[in-house]
C-alpha positions in Angstrom: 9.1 -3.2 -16.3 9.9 -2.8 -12.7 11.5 -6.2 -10.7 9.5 -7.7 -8.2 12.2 -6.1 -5.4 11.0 -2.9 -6.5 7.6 -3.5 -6.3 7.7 -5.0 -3.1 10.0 -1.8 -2.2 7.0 0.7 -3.9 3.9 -1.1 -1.7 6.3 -1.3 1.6 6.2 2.3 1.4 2.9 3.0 1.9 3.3 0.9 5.4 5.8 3.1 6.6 9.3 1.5 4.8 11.4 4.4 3.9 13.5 2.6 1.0 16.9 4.5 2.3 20.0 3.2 0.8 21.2 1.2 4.1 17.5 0.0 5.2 17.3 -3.1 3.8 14.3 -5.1 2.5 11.3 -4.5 4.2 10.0 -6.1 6.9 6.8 -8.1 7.6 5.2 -5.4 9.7 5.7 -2.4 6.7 4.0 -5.2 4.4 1.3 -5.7 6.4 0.5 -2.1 7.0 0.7 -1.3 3.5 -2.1 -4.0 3.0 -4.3 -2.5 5.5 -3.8 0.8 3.8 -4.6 -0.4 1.0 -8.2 -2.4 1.8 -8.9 1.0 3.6 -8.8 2.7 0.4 -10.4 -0.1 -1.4 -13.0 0.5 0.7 -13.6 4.1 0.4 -13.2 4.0 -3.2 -16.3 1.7 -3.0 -18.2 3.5 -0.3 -17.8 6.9 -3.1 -19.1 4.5 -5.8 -22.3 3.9 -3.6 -23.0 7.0 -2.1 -22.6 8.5 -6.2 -25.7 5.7 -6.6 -27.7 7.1 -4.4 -27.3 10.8 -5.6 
């Protein structure tokens, strides 16, 4: 079971966070981009799941 720092270290990733030794936590900016990518995908997971409807 991962910790919740290396969680937070696995979804800061996809906002650009590199997770180097010396880098730090993440910041607010690498958190929120990782959200965005994430809805966008939401989103175009559920945009397949309609258009496979329609077919």
């Amino acid at each position: 079971m991962p910790r919740i720092r290396e969680v937070i270290h696995l979804i800061a990733q996809l906002g650009g966070f590199l997770a180097r030794k010396g880098d730090g936590e993440p910041d607010v900016k690498s958190l929120w981009l990782s959200i965005q990518r994430w809805r966008d995908f939401v989103s175009g997971v559920e945009h397949m799941r309609e258009i496979r409807h329609v077919m």
